[in-house]
N, CA, C and O atoms as a GROMACS GRO file, in nm:
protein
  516
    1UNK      N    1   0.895   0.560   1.215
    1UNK     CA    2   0.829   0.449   1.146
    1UNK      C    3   0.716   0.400   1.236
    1UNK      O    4   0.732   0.428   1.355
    2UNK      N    5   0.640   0.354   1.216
    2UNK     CA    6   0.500   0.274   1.251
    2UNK      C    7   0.514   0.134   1.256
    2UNK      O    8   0.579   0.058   1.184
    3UNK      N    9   0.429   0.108   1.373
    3UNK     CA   10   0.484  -0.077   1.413
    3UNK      C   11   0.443  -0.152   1.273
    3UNK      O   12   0.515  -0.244   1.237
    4UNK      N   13   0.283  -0.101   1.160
    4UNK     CA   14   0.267  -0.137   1.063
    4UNK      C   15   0.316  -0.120   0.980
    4UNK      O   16   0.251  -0.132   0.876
    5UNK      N   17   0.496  -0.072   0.968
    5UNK     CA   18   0.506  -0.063   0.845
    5UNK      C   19   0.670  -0.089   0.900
    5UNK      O   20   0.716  -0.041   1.004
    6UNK      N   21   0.768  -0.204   0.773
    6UNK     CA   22   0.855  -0.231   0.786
    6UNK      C   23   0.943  -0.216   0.652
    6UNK      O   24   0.919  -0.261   0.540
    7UNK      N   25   1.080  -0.121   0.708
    7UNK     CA   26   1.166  -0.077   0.599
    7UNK      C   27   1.210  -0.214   0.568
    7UNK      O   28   1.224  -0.296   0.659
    8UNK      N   29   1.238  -0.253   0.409
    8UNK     CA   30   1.275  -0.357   0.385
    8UNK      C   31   1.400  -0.358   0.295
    8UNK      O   32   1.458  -0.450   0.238
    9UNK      N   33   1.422  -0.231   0.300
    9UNK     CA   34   1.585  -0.146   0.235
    9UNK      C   35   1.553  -0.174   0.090
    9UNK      O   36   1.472  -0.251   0.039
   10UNK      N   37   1.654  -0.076   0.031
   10UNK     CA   38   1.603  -0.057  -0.074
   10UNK      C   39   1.536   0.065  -0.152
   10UNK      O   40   1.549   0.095  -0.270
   11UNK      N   41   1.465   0.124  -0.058
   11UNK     CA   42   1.317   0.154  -0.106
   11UNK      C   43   1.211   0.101  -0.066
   11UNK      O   44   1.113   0.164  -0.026
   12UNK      N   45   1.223  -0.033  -0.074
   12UNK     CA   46   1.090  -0.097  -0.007
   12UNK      C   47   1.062  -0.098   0.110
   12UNK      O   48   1.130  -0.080   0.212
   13UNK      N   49   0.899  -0.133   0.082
   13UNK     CA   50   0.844  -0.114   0.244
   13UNK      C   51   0.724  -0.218   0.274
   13UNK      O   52   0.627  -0.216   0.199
   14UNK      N   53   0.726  -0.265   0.330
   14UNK     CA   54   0.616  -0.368   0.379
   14UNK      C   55   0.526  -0.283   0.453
   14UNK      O   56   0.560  -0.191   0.528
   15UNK      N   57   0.382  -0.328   0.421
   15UNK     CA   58   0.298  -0.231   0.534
   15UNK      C   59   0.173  -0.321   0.512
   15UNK      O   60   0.122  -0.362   0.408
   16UNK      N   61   0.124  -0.347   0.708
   16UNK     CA   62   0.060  -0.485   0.723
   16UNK      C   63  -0.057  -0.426   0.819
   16UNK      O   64  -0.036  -0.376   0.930
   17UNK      N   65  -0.184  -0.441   0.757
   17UNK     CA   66  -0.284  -0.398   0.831
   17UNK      C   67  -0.321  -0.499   0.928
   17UNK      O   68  -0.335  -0.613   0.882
   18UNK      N   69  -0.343  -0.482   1.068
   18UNK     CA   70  -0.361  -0.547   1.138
   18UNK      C   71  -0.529  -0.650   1.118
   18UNK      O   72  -0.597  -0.603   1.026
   19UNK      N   73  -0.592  -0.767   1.186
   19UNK     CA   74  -0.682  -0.778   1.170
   19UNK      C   75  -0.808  -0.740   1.241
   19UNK      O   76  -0.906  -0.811   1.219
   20UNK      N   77  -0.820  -0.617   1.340
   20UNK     CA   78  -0.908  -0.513   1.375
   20UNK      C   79  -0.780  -0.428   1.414
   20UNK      O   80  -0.662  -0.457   1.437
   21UNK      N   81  -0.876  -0.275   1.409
   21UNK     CA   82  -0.768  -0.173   1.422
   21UNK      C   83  -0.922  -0.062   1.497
   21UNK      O   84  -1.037  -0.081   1.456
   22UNK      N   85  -0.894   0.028   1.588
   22UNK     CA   86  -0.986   0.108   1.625
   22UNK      C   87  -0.921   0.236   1.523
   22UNK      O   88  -0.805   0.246   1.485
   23UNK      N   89  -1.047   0.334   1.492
   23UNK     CA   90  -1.031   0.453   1.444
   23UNK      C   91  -0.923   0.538   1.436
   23UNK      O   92  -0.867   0.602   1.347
   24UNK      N   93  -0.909   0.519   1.558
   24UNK     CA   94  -0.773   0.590   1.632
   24UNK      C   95  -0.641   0.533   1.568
   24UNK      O   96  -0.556   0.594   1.503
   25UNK      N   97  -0.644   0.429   1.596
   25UNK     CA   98  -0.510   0.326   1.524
   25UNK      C   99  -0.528   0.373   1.421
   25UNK      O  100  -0.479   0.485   1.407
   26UNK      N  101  -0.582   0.331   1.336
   26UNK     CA  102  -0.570   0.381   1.180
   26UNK      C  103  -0.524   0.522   1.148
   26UNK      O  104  -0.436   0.540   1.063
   27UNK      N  105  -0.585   0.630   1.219
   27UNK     CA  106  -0.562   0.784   1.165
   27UNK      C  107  -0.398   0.788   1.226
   27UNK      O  108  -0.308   0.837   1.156
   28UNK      N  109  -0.378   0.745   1.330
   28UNK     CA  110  -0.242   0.711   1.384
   28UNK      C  111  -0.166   0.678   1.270
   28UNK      O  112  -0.075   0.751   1.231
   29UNK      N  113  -0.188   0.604   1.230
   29UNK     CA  114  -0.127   0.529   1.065
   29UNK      C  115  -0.093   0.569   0.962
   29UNK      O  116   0.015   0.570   0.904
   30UNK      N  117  -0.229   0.618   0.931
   30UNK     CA  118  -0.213   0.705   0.847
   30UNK      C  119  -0.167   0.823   0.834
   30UNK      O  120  -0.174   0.878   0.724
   31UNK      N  121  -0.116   0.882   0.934
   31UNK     CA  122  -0.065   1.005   0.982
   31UNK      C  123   0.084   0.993   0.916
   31UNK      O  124   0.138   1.055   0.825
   32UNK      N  125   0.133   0.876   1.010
   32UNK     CA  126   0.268   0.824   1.033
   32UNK      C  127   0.322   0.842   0.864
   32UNK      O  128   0.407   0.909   0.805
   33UNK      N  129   0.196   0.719   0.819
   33UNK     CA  130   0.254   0.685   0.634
   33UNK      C  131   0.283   0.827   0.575
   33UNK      O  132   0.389   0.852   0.520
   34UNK      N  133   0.198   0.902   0.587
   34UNK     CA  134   0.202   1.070   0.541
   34UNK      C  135   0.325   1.133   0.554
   34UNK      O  136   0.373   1.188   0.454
   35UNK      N  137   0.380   1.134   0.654
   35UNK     CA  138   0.480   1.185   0.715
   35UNK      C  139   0.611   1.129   0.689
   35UNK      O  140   0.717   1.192   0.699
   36UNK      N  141   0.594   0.973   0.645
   36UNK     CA  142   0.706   0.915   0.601
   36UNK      C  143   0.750   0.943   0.476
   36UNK      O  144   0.865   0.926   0.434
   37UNK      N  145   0.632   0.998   0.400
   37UNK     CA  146   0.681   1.024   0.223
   37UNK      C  147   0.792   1.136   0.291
   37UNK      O  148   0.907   1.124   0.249
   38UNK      N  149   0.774   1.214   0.366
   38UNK     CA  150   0.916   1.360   0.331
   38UNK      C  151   1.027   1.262   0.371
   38UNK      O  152   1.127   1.333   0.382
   39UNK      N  153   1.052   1.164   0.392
   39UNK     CA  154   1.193   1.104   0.419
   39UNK      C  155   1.220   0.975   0.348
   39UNK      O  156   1.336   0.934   0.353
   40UNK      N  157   1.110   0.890   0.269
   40UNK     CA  158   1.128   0.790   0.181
   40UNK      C  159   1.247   0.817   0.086
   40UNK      O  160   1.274   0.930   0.044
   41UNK      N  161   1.313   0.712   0.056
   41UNK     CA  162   1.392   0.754  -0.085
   41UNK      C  163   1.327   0.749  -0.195
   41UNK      O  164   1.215   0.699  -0.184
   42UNK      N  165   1.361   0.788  -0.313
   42UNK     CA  166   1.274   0.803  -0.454
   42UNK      C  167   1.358   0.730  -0.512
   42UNK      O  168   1.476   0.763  -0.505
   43UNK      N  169   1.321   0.615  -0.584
   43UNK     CA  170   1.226   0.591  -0.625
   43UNK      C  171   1.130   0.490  -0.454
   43UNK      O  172   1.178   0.471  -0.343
   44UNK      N  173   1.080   0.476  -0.473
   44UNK     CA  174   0.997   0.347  -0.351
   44UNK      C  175   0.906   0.271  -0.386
   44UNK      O  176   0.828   0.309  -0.473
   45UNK      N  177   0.894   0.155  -0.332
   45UNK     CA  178   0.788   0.073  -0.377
   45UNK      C  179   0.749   0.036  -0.241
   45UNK      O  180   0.811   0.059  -0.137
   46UNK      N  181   0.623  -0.032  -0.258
   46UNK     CA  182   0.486  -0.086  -0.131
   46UNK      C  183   0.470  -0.200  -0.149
   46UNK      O  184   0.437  -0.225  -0.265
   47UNK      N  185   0.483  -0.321  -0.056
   47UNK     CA  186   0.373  -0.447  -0.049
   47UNK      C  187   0.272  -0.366   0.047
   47UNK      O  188   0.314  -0.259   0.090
   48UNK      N  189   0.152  -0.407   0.081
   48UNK     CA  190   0.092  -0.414   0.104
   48UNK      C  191  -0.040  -0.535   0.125
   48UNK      O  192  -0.116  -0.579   0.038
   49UNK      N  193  -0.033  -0.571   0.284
   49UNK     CA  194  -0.110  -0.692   0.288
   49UNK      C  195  -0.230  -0.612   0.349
   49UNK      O  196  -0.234  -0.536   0.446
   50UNK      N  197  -0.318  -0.649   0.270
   50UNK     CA  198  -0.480  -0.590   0.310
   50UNK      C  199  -0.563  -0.635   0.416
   50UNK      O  200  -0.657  -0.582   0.476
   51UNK      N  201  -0.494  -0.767   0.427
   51UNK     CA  202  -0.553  -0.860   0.522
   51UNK      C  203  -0.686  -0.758   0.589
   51UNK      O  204  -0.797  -0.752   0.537
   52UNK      N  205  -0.645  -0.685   0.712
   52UNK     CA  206  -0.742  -0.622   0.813
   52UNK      C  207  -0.824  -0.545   0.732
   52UNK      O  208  -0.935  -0.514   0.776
   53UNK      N  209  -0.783  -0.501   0.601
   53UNK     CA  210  -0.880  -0.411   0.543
   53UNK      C  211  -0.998  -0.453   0.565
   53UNK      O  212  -1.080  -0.405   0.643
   54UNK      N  213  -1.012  -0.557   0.485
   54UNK     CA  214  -1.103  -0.646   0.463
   54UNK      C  215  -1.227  -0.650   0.570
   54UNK      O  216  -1.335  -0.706   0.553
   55UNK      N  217  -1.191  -0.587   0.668
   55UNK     CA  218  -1.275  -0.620   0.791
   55UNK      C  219  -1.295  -0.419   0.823
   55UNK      O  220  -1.396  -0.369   0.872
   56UNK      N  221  -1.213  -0.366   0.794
   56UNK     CA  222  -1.293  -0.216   0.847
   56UNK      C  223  -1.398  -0.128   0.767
   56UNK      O  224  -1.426  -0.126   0.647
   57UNK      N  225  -1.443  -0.060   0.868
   57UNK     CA  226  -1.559   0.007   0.809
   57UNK      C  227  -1.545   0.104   0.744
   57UNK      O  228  -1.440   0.168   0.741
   58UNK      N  229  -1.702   0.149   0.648
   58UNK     CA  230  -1.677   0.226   0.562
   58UNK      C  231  -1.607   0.364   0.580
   58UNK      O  232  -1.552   0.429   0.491
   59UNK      N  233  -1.622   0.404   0.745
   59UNK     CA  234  -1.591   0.553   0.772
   59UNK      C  235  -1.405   0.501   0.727
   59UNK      O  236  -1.338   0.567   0.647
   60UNK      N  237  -1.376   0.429   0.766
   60UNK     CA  238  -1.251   0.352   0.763
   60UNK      C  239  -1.171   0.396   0.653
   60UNK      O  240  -1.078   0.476   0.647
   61UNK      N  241  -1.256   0.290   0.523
   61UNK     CA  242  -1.187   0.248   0.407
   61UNK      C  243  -1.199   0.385   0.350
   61UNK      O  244  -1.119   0.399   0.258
   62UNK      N  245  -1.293   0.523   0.380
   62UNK     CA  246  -1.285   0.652   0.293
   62UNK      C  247  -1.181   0.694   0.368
   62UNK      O  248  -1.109   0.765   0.298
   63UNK      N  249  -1.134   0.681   0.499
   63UNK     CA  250  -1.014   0.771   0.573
   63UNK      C  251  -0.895   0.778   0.440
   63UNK      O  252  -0.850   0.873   0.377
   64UNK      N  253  -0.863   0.588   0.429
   64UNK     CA  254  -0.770   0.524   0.347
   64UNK      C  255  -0.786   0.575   0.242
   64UNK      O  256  -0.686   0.630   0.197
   65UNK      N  257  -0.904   0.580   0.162
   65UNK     CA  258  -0.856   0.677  -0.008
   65UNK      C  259  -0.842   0.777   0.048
   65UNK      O  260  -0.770   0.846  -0.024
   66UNK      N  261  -0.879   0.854   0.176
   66UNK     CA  262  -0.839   0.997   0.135
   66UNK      C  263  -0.713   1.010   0.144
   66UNK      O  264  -0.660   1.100   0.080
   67UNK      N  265  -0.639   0.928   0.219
   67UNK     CA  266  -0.466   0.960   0.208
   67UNK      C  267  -0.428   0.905   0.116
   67UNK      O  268  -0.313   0.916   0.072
   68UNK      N  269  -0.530   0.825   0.063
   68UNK     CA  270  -0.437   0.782  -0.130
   68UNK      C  271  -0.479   0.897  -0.218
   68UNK      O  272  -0.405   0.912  -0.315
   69UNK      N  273  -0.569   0.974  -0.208
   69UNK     CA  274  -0.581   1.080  -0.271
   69UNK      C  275  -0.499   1.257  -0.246
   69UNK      O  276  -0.454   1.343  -0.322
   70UNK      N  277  -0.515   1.243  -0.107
   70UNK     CA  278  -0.391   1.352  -0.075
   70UNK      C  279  -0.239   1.305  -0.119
   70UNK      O  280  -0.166   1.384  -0.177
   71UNK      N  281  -0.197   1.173  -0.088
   71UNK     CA  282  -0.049   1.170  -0.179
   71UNK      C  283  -0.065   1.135  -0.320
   71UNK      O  284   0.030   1.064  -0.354
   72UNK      N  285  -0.138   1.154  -0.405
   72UNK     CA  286  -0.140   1.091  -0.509
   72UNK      C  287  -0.048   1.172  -0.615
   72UNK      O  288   0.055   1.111  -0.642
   73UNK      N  289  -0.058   1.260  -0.662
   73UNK     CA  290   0.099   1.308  -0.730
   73UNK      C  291   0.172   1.312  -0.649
   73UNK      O  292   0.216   1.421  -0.686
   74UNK      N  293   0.266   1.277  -0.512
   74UNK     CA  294   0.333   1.231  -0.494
   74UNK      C  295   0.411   1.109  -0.556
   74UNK      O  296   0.523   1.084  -0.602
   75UNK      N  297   0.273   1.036  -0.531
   75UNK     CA  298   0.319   0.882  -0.548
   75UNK      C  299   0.351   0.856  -0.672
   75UNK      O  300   0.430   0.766  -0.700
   76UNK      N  301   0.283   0.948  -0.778
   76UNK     CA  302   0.262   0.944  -0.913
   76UNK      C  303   0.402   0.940  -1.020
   76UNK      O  304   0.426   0.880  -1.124
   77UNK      N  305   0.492   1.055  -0.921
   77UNK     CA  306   0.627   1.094  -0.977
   77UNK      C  307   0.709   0.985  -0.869
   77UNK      O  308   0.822   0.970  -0.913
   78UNK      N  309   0.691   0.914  -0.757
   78UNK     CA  310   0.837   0.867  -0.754
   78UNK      C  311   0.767   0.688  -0.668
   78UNK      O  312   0.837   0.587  -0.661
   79UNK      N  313   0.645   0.696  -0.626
   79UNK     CA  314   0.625   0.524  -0.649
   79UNK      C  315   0.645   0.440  -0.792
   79UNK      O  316   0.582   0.451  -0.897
   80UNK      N  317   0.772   0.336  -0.753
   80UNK     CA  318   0.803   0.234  -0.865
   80UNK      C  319   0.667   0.169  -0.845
   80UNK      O  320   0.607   0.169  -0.953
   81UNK      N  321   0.597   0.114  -0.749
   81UNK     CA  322   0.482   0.008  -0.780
   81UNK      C  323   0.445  -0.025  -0.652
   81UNK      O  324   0.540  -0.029  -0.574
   82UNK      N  325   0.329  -0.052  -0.601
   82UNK     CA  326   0.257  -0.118  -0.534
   82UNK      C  327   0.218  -0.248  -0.538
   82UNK      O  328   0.138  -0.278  -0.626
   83UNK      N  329   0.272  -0.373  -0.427
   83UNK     CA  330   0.167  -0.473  -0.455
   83UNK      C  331   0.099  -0.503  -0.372
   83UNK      O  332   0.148  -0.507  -0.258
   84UNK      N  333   0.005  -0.526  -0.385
   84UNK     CA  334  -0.127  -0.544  -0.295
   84UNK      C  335  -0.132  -0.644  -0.287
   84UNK      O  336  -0.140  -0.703  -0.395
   85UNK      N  337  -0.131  -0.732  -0.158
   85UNK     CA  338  -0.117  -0.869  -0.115
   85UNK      C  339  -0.298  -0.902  -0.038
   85UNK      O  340  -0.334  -0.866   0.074
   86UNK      N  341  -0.374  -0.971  -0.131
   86UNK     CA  342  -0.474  -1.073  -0.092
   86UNK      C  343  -0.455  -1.175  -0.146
   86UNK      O  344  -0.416  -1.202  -0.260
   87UNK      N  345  -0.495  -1.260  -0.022
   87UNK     CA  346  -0.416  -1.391  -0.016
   87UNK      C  347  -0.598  -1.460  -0.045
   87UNK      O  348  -0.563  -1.544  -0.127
   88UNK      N  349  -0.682  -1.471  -0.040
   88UNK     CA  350  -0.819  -1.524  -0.071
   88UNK      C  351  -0.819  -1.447  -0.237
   88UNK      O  352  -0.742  -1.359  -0.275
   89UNK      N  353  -0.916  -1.501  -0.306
   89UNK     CA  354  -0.974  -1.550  -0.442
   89UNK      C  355  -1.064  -1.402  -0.438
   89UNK      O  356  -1.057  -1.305  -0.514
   90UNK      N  357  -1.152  -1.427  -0.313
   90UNK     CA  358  -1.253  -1.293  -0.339
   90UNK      C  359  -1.217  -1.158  -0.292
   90UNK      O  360  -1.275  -1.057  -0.330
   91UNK      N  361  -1.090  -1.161  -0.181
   91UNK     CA  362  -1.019  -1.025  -0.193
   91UNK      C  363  -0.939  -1.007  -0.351
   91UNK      O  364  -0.983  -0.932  -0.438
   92UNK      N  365  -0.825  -1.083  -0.364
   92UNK     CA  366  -0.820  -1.034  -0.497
   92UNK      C  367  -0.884  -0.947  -0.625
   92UNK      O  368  -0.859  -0.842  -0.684
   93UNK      N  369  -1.002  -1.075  -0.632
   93UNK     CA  370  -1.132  -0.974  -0.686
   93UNK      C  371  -1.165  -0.856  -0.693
   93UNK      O  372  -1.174  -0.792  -0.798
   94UNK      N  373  -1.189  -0.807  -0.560
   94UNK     CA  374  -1.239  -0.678  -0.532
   94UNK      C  375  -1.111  -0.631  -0.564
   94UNK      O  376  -1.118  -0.559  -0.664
   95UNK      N  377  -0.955  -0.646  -0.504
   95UNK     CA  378  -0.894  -0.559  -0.537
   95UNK      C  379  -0.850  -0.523  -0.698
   95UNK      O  380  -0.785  -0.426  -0.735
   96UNK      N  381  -0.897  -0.616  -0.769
   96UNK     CA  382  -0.872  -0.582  -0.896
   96UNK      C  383  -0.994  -0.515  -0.959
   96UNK      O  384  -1.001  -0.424  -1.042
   97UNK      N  385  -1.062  -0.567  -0.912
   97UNK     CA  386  -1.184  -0.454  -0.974
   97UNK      C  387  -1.187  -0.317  -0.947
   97UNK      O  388  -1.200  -0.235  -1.038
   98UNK      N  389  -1.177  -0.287  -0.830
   98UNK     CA  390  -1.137  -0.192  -0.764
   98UNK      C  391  -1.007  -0.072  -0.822
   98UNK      O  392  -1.000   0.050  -0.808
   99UNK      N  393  -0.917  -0.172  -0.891
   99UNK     CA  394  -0.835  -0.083  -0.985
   99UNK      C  395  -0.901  -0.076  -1.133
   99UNK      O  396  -0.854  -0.001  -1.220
  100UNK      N  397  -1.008  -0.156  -1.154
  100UNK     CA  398  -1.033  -0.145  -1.267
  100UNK      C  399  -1.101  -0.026  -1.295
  100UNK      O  400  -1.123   0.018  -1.408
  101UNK      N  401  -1.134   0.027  -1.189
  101UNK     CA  402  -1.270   0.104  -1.193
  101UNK      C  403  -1.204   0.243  -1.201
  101UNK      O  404  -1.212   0.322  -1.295
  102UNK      N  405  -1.118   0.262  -1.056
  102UNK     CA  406  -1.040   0.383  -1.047
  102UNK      C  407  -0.837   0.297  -1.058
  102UNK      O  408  -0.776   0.229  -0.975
  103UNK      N  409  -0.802   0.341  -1.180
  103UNK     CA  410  -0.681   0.308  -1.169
  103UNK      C  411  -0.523   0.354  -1.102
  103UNK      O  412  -0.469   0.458  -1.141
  104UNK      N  413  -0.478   0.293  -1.030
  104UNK     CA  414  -0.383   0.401  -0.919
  104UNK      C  415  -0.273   0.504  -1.030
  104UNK      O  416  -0.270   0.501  -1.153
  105UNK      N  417  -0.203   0.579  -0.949
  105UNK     CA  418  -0.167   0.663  -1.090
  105UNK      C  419  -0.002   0.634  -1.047
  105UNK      O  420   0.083   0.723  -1.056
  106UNK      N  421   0.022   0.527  -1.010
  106UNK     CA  422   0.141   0.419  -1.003
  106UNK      C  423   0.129   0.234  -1.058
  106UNK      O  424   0.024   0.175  -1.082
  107UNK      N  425   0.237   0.190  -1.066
  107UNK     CA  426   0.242   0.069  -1.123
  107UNK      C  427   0.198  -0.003  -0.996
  107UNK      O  428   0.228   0.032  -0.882
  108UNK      N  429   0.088  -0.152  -1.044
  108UNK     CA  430   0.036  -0.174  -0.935
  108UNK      C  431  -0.039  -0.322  -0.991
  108UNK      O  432  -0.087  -0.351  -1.101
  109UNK      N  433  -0.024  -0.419  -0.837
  109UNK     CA  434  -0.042  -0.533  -0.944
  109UNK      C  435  -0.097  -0.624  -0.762
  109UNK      O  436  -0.031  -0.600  -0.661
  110UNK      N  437  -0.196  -0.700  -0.758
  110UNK     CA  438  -0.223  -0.812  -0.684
  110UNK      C  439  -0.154  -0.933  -0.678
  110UNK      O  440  -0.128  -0.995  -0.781
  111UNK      N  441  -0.126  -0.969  -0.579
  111UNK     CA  442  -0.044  -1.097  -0.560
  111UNK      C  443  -0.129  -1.160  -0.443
  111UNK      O  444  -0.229  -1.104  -0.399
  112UNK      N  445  -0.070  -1.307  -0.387
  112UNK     CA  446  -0.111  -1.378  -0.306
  112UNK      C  447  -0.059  -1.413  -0.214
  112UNK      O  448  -0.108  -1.484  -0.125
  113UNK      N  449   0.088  -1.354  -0.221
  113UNK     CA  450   0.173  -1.407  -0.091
  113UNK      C  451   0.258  -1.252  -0.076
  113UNK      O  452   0.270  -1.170  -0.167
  114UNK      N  453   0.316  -1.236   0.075
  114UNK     CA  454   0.434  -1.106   0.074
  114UNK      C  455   0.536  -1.156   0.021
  114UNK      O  456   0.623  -1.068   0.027
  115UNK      N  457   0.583  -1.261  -0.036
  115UNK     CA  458   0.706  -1.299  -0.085
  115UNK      C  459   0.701  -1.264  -0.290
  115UNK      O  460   0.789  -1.245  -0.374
  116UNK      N  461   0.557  -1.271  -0.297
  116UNK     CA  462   0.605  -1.243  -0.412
  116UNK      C  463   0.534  -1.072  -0.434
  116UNK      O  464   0.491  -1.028  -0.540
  117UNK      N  465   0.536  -1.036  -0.370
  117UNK     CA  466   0.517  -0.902  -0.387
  117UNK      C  467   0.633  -0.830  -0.363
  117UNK      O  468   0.666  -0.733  -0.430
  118UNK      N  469   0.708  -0.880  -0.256
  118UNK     CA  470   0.876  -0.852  -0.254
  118UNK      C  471   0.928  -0.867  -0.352
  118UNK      O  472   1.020  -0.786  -0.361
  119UNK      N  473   0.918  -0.946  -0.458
  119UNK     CA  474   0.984  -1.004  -0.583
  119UNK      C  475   0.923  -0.852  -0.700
  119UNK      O  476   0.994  -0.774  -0.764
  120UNK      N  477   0.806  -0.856  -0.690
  120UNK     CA  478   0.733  -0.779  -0.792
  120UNK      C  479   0.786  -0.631  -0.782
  120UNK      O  480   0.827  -0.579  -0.885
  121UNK      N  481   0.787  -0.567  -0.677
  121UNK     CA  482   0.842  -0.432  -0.605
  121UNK      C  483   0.992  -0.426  -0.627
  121UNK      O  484   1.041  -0.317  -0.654
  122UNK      N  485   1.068  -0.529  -0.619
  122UNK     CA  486   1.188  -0.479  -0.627
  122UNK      C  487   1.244  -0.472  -0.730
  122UNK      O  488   1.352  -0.417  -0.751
  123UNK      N  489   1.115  -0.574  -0.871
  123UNK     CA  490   1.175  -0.570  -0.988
  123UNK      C  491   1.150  -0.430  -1.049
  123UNK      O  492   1.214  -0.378  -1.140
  124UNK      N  493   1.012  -0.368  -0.963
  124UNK     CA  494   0.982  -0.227  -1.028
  124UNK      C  495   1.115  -0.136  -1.002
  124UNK      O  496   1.157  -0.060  -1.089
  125UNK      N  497   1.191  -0.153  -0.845
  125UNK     CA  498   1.261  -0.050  -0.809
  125UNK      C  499   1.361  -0.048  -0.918
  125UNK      O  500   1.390   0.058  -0.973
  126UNK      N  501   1.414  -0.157  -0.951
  126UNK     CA  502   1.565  -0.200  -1.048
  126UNK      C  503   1.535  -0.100  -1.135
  126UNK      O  504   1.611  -0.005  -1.152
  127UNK      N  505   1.367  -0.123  -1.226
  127UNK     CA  506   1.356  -0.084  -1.395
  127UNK      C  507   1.256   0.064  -1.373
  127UNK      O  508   1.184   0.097  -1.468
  128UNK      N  509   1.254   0.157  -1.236
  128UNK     CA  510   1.228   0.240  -1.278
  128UNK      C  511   1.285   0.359  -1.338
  128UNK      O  512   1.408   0.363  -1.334
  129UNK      N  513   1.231   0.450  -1.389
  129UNK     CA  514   1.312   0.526  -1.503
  129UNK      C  515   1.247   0.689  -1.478
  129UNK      O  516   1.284   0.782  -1.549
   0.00000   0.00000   0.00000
């Protein structure tokens, strides 16, 4: 496991971007998350607090789709849901637009706090099918 990312049993998983991260950190990360799908249980769900996103660069944020695009039928057949935690008005925004544009090919929804994204994720884990 990765210091950014915390089993929250279940299935679930908390995963908390720091607020700067060097290059290195991140591919570190992203490595880790990669590596964790061969041992996740199925079904699984994600909070996700974007917080640090918000602040890295573009070489950055393409690293990040590309590992949402290399697991993506993964995620497709056994992520219950993602919630994406921005806690500001204008992250939200973007992150919903952002699905509006390209939609994830899992259940997936913005919230404002990790508590209710815990709530949202675990109701996906109960009712997935």
């Amino acid at each position: 496991m990765h210091p950014w990312i915390t089993d929250l049993g279940g299935g679930a998983f908390l995963q908390r971007y720091p607020d700067r991260f060097s290059d290195e950190e991140l591919h570190g990360f992203l490595a880790a998350a990669e590596a964790l799908l061969d041992d996740v249980p199925r079904p699984y769900g994600w909070v996700v607090d974007i917080g640090g996103v918000m602040r890295a660069n573009a070489a950055q944020r393409k690293a990040i789709h590309a590992m949402g695009d290399r697991t993506a039928d993964f995620a497709r057949r056994y992520n219950a849901g993602t919630a994406v935690v921005a806690k500001g008005r204008i992250a939200r925004g973007l992150v919903k637009t952002t699905y509006l544009l390209q939609k994830p090919p899992y259940p997936a929804t913005v919230v404002s706090t990790v508590a209710e994204g815990q709530r949202w994720v675990r109701e996906q884990l109960e009712n997935f099918a």
